[in-house]
mmCIF file of the protein (N, C-alpha, C, O) and its ligand, coordinates in Angstrom:
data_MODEL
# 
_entry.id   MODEL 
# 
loop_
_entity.id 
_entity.type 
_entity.pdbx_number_of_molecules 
1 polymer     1 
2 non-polymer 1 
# 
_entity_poly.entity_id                      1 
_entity_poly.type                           'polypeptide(L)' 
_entity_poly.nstd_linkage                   no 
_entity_poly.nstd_monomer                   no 
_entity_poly.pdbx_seq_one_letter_code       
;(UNK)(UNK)(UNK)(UNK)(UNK)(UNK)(UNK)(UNK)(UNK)(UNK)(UNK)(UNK)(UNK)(UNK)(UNK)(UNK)
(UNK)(UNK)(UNK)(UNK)(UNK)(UNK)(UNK)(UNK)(UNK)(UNK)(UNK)(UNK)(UNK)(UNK)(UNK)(UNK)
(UNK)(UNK)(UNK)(UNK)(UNK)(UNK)(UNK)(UNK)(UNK)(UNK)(UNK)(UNK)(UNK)(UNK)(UNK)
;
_entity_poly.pdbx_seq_one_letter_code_can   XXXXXXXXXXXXXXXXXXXXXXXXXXXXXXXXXXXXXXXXXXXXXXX 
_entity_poly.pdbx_strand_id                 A 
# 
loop_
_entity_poly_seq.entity_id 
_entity_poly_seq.num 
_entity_poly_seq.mon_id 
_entity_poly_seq.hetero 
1 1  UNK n 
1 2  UNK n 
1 3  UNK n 
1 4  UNK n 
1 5  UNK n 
1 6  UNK n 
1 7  UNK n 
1 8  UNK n 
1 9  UNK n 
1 10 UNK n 
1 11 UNK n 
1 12 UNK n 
1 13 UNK n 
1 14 UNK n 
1 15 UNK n 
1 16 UNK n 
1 17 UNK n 
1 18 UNK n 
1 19 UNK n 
1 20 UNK n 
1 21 UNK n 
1 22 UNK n 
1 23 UNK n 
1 24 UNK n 
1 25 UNK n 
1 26 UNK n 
1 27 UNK n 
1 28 UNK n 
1 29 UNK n 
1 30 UNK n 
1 31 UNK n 
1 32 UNK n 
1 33 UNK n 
1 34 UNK n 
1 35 UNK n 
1 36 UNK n 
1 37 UNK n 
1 38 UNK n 
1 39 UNK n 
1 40 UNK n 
1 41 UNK n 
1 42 UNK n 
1 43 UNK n 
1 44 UNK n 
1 45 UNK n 
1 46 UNK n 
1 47 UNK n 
# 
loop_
_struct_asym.id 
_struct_asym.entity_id 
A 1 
B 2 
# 
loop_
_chem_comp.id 
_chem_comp.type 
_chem_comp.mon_nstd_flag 
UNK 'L-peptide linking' . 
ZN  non-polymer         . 
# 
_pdbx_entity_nonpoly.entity_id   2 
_pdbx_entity_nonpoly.name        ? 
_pdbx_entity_nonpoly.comp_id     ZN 
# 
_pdbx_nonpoly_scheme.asym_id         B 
_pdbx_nonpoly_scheme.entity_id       2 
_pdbx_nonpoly_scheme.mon_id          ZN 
_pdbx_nonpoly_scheme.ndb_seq_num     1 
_pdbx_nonpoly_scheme.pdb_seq_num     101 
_pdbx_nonpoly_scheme.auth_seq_num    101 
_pdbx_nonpoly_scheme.pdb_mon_id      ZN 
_pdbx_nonpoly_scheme.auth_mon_id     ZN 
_pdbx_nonpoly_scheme.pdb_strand_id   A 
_pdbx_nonpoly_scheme.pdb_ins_code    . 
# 
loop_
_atom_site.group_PDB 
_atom_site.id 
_atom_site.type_symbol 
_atom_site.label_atom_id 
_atom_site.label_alt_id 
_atom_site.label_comp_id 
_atom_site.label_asym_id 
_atom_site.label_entity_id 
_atom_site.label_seq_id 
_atom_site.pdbx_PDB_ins_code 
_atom_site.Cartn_x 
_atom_site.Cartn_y 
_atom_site.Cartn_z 
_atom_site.occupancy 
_atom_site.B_iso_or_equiv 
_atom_site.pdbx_formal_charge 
_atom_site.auth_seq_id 
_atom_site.auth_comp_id 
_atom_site.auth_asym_id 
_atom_site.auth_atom_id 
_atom_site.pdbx_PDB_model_num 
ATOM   1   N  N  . UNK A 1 1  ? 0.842   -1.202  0.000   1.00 0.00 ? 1   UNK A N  1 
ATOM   2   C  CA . UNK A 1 1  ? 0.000   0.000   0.000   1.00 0.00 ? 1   UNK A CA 1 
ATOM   3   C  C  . UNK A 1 1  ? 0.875   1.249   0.000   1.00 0.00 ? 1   UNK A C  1 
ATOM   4   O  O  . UNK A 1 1  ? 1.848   1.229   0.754   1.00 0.00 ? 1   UNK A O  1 
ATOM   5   N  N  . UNK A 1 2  ? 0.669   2.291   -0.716  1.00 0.00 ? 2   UNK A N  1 
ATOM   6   C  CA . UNK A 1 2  ? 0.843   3.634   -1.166  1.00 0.00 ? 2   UNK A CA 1 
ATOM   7   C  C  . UNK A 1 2  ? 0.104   4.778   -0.252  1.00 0.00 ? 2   UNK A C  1 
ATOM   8   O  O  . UNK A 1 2  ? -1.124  4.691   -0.237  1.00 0.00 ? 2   UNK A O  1 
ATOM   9   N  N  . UNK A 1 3  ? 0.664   5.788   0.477   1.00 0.00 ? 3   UNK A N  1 
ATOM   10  C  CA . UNK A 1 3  ? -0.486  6.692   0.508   1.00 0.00 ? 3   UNK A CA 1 
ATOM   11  C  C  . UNK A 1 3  ? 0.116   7.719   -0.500  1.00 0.00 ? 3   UNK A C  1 
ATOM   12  O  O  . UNK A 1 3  ? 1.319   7.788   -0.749  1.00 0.00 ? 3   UNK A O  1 
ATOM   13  N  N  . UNK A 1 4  ? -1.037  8.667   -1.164  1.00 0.00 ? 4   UNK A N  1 
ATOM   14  C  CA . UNK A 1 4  ? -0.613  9.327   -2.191  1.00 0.00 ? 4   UNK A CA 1 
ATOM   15  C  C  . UNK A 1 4  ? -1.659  10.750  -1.939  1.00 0.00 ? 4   UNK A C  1 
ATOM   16  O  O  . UNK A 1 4  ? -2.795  10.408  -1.610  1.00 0.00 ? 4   UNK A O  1 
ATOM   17  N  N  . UNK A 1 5  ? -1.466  12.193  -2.033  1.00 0.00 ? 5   UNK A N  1 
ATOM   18  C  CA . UNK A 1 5  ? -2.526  12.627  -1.451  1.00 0.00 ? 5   UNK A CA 1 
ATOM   19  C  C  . UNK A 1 5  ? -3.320  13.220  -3.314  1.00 0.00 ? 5   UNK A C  1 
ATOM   20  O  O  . UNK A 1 5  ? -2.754  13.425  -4.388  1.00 0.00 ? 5   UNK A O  1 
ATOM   21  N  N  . UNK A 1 6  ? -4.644  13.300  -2.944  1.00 0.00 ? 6   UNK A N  1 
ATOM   22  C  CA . UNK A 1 6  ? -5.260  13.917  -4.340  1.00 0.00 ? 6   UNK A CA 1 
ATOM   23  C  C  . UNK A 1 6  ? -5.995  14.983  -4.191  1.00 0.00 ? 6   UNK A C  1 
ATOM   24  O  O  . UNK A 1 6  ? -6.261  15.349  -3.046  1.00 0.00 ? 6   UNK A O  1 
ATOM   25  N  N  . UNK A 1 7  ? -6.370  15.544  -5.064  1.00 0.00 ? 7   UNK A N  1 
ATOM   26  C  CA . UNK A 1 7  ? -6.964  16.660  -5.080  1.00 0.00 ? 7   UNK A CA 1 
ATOM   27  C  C  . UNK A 1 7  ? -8.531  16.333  -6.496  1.00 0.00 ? 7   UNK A C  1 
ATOM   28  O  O  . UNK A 1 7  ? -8.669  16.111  -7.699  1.00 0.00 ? 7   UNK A O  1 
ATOM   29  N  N  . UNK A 1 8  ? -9.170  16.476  -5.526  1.00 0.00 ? 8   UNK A N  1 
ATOM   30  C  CA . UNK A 1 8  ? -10.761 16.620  -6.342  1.00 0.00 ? 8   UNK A CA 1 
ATOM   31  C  C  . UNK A 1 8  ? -10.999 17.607  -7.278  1.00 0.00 ? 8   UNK A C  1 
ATOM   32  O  O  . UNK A 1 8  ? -10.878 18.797  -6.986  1.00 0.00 ? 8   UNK A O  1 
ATOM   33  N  N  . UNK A 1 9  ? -11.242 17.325  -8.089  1.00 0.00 ? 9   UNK A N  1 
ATOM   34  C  CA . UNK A 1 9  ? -11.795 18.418  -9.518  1.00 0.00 ? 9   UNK A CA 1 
ATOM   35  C  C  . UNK A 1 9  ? -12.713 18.772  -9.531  1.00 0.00 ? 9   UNK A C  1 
ATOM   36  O  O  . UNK A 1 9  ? -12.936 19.590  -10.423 1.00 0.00 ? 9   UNK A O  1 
ATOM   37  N  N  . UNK A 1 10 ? -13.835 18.432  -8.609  1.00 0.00 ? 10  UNK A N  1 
ATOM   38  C  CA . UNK A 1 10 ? -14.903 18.800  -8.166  1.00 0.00 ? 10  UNK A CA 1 
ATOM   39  C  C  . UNK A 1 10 ? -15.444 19.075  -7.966  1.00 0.00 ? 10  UNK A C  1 
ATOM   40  O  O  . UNK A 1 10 ? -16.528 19.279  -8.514  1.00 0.00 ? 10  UNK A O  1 
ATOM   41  N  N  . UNK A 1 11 ? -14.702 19.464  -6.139  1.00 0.00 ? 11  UNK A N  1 
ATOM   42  C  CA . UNK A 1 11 ? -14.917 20.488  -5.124  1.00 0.00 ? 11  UNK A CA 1 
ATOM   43  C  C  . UNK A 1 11 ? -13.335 20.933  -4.442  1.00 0.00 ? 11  UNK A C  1 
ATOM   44  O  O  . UNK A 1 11 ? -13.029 21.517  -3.403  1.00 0.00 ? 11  UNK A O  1 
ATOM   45  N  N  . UNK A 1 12 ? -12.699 20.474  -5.329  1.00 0.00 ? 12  UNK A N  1 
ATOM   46  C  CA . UNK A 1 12 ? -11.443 21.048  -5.115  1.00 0.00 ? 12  UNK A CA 1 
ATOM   47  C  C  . UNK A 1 12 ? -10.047 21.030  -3.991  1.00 0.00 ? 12  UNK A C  1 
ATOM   48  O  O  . UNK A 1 12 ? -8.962  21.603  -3.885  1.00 0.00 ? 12  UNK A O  1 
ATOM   49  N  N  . UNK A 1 13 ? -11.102 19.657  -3.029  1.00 0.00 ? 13  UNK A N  1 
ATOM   50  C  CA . UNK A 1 13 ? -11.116 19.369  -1.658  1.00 0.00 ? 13  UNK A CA 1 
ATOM   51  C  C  . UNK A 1 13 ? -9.547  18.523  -1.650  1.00 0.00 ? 13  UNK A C  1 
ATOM   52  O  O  . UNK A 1 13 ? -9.521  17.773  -2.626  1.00 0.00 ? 13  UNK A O  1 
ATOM   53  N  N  . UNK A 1 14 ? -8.190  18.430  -0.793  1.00 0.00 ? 14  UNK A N  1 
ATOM   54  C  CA . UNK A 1 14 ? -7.235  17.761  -0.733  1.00 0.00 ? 14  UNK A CA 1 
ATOM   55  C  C  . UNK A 1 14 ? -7.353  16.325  0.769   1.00 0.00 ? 14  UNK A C  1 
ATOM   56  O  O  . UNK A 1 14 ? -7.763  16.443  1.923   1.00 0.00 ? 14  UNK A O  1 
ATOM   57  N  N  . UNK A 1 15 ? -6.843  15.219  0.097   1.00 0.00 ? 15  UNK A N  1 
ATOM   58  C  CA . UNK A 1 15 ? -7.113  14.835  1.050   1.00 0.00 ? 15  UNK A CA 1 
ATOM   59  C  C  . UNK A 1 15 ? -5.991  13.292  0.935   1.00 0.00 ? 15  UNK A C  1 
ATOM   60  O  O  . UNK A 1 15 ? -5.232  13.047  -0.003  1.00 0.00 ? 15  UNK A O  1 
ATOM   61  N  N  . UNK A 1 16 ? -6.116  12.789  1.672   1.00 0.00 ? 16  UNK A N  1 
ATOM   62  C  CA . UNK A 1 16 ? -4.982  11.736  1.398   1.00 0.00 ? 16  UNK A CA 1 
ATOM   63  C  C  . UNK A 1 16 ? -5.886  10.260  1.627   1.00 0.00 ? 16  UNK A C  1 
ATOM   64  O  O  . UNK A 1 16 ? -6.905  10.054  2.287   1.00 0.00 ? 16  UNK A O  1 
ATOM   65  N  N  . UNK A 1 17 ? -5.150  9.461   0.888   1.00 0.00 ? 17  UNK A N  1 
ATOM   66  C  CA . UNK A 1 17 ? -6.058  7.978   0.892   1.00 0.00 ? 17  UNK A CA 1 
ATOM   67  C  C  . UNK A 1 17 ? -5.008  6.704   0.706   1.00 0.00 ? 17  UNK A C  1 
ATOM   68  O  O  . UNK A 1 17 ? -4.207  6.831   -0.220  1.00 0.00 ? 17  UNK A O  1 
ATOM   69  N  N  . UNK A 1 18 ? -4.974  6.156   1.062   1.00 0.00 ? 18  UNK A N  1 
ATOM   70  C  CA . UNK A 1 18 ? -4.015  4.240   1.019   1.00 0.00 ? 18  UNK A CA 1 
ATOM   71  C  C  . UNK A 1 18 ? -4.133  3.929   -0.359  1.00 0.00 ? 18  UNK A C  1 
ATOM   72  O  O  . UNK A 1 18 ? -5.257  4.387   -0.566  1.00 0.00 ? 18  UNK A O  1 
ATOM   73  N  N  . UNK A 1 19 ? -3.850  3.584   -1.169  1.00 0.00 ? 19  UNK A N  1 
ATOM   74  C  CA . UNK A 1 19 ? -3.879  2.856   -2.470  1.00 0.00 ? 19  UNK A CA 1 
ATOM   75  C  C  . UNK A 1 19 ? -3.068  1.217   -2.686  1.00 0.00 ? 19  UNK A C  1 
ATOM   76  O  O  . UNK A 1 19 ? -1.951  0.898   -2.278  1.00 0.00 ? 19  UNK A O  1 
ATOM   77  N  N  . UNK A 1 20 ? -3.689  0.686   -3.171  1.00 0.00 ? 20  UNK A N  1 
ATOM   78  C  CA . UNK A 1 20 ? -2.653  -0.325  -4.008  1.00 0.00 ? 20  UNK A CA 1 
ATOM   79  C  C  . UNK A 1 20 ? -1.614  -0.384  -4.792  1.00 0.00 ? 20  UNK A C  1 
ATOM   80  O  O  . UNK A 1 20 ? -2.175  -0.318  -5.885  1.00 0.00 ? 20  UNK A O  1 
ATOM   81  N  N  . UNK A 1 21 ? -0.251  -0.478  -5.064  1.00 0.00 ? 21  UNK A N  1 
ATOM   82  C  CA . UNK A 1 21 ? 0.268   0.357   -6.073  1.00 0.00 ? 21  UNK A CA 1 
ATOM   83  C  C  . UNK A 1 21 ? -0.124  -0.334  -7.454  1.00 0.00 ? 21  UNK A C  1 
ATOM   84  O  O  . UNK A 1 21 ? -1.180  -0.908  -7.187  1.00 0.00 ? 21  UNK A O  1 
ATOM   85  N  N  . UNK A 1 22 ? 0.105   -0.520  -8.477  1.00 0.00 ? 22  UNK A N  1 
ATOM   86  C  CA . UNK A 1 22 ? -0.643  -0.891  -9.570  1.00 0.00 ? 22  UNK A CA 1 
ATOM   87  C  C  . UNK A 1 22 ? -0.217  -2.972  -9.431  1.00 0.00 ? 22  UNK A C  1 
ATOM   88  O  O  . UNK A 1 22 ? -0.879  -4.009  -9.391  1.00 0.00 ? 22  UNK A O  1 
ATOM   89  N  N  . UNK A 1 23 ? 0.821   -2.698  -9.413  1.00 0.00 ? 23  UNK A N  1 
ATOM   90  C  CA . UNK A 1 23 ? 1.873   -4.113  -9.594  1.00 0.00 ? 23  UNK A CA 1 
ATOM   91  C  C  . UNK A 1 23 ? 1.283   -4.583  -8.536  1.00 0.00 ? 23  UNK A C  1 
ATOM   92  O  O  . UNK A 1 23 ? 1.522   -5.666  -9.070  1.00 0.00 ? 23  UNK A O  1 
ATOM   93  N  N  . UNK A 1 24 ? 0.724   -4.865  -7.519  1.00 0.00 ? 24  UNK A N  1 
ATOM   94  C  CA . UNK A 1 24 ? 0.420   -5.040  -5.801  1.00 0.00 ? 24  UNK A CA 1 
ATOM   95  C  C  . UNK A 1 24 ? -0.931  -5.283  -6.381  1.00 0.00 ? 24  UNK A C  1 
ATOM   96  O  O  . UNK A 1 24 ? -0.851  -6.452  -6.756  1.00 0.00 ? 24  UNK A O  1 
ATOM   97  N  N  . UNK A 1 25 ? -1.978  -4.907  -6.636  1.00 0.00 ? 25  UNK A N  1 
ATOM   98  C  CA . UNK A 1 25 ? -3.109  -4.837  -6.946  1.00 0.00 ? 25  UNK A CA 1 
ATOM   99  C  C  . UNK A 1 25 ? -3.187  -5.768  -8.046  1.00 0.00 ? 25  UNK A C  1 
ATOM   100 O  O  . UNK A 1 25 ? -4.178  -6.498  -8.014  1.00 0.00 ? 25  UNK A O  1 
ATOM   101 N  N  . UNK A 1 26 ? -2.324  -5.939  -9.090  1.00 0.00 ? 26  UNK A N  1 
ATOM   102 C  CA . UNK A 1 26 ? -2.309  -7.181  -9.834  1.00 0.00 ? 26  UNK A CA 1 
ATOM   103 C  C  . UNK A 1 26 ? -2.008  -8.788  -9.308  1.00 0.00 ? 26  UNK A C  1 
ATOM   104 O  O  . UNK A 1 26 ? -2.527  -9.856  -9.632  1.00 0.00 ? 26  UNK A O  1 
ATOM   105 N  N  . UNK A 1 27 ? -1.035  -8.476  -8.441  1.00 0.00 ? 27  UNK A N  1 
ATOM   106 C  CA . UNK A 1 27 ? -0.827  -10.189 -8.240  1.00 0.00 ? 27  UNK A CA 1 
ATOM   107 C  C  . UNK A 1 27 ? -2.070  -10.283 -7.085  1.00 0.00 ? 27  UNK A C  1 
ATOM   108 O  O  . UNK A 1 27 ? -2.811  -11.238 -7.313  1.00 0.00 ? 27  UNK A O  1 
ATOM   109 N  N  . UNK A 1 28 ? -2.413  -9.558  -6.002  1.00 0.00 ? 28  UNK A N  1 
ATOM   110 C  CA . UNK A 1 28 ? -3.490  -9.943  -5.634  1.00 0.00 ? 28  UNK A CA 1 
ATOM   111 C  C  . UNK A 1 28 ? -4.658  -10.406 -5.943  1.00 0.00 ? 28  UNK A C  1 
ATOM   112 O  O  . UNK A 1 28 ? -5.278  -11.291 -5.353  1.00 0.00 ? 28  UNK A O  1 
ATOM   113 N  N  . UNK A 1 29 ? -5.008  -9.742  -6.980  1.00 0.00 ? 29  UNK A N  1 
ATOM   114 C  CA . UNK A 1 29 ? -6.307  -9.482  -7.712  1.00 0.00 ? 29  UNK A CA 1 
ATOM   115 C  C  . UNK A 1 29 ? -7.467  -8.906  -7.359  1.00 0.00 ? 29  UNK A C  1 
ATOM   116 O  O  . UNK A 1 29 ? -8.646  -9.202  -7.550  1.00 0.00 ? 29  UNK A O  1 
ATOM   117 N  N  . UNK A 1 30 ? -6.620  -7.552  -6.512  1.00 0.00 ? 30  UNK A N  1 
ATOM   118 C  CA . UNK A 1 30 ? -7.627  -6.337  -6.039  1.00 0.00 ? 30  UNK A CA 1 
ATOM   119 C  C  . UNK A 1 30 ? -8.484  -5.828  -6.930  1.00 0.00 ? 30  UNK A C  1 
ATOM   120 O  O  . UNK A 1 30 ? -8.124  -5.729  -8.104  1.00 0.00 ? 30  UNK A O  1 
ATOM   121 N  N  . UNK A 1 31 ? -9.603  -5.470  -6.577  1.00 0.00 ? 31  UNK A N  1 
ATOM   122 C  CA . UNK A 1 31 ? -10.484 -5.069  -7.601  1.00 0.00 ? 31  UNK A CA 1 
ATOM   123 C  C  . UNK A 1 31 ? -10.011 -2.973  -7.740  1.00 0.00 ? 31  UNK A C  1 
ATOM   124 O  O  . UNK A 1 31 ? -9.534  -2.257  -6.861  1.00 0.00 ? 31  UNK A O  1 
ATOM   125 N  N  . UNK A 1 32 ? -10.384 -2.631  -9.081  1.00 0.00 ? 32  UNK A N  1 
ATOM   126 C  CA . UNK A 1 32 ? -9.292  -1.435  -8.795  1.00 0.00 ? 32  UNK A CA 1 
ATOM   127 C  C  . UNK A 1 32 ? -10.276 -0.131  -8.987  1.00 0.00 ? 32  UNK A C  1 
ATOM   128 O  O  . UNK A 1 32 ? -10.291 0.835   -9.750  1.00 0.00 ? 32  UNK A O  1 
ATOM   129 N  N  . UNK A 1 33 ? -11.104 -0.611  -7.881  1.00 0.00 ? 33  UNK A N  1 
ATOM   130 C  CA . UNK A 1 33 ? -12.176 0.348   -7.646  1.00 0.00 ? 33  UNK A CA 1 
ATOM   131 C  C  . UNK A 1 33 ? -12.064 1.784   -7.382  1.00 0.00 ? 33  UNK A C  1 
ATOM   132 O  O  . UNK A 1 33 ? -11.320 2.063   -6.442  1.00 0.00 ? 33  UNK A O  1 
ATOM   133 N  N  . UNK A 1 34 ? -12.776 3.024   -8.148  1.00 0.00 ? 34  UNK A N  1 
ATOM   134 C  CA . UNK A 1 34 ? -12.464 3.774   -8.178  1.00 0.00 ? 34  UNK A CA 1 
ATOM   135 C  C  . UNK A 1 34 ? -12.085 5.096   -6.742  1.00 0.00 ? 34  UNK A C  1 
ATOM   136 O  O  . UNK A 1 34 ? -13.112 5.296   -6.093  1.00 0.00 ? 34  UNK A O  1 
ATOM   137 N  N  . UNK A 1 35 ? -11.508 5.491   -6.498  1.00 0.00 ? 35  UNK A N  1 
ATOM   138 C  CA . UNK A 1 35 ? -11.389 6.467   -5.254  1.00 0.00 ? 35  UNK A CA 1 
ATOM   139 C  C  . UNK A 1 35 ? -12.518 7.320   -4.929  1.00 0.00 ? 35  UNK A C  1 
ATOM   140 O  O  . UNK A 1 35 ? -12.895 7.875   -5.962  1.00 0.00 ? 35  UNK A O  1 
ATOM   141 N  N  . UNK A 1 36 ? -13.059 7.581   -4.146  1.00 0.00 ? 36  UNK A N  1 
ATOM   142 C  CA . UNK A 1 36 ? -14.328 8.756   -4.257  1.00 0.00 ? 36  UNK A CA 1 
ATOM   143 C  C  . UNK A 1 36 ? -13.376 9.655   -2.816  1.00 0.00 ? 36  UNK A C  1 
ATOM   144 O  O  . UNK A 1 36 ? -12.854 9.344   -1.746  1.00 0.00 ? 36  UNK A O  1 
ATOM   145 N  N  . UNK A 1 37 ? -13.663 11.277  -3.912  1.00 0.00 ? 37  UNK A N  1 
ATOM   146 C  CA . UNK A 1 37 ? -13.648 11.880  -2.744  1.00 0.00 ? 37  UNK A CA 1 
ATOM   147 C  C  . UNK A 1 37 ? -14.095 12.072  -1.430  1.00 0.00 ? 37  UNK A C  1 
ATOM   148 O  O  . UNK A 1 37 ? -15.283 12.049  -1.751  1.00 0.00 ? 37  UNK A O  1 
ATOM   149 N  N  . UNK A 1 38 ? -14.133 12.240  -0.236  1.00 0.00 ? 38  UNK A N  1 
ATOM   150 C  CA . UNK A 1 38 ? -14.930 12.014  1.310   1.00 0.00 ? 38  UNK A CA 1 
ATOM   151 C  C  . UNK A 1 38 ? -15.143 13.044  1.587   1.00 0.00 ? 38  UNK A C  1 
ATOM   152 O  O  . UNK A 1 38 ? -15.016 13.366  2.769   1.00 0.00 ? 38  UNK A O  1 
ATOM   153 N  N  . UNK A 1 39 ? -15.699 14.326  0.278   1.00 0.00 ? 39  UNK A N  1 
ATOM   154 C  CA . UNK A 1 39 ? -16.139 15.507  0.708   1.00 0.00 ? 39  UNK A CA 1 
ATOM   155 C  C  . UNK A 1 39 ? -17.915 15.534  -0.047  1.00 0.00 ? 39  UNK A C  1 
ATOM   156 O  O  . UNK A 1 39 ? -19.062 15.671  0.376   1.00 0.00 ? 39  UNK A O  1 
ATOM   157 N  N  . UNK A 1 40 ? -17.230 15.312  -1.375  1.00 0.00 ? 40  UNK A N  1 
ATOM   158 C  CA . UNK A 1 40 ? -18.201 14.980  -2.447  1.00 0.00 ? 40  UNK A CA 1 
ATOM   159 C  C  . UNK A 1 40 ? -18.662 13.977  -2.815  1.00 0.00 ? 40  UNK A C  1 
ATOM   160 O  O  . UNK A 1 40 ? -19.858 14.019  -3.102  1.00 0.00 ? 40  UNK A O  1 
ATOM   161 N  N  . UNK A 1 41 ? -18.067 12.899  -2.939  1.00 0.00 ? 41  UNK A N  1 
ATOM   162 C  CA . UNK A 1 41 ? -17.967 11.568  -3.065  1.00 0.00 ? 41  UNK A CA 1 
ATOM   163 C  C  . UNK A 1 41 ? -17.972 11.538  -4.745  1.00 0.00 ? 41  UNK A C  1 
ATOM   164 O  O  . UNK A 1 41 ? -18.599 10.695  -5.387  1.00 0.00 ? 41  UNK A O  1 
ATOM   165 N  N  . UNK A 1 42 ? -17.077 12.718  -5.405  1.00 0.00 ? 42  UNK A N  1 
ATOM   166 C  CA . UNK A 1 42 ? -16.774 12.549  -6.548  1.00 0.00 ? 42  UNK A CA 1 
ATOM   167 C  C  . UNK A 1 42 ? -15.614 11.745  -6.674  1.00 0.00 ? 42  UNK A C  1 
ATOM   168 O  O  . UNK A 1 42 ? -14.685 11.505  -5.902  1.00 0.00 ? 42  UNK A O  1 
ATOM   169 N  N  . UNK A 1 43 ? -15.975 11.265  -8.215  1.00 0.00 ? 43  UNK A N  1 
ATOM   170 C  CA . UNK A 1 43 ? -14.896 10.384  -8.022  1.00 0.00 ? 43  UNK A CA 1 
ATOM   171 C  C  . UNK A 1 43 ? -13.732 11.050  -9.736  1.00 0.00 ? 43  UNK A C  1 
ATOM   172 O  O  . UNK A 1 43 ? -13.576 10.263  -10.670 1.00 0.00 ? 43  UNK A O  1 
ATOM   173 N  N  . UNK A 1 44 ? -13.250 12.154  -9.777  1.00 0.00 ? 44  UNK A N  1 
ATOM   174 C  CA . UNK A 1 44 ? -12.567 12.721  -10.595 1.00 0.00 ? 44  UNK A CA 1 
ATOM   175 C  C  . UNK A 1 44 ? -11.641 13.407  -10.105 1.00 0.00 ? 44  UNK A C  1 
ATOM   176 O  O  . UNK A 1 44 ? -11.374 14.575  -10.386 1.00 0.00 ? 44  UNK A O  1 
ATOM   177 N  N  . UNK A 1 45 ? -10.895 12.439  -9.050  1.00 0.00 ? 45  UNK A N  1 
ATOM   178 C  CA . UNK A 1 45 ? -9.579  12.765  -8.154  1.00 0.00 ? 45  UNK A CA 1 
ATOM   179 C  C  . UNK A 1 45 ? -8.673  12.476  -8.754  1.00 0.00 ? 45  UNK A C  1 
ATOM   180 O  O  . UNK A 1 45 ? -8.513  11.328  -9.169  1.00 0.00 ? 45  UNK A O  1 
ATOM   181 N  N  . UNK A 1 46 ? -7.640  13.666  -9.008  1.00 0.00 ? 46  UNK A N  1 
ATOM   182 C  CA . UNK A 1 46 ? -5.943  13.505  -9.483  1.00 0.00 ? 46  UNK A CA 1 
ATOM   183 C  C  . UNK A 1 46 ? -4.641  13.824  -8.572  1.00 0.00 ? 46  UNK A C  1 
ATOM   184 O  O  . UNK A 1 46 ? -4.584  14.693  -7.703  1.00 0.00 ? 46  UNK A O  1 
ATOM   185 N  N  . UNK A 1 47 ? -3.901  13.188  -8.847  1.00 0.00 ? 47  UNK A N  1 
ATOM   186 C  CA . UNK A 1 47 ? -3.002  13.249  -7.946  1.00 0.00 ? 47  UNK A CA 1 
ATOM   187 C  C  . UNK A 1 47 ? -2.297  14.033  -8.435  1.00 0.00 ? 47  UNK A C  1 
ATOM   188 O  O  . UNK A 1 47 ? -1.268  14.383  -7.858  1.00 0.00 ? 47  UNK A O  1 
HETATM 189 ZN ZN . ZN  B 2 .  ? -14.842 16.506  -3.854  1.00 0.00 2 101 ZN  A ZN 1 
# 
């Protein structure tokens, strides 16, 4: 796990979240469900 912080396009809101890193999430076979912001619960977060 990764923390990585993003910023919402949204509402513009910064916030930090745990991730999978991509390679980690493959051999597991994490599902690579999308992030939702925890202001908006948009989910058009960039890092
Ligand atoms: Zn937001």
């Amino acid at each position: 796990m990764i923390e990585v912080t993003l910023i919402c396009h949204n509402c513009g809101s910064k916030f930090r979240v745990k991730v999978f890193e991509p390679d980690e999430a493959e051999k597991k076979g994490a599902p690579k469900s999308p992030i939702r912001c925890p202001e908006c619960g948009g989910t058009d977060v960039r890092r």
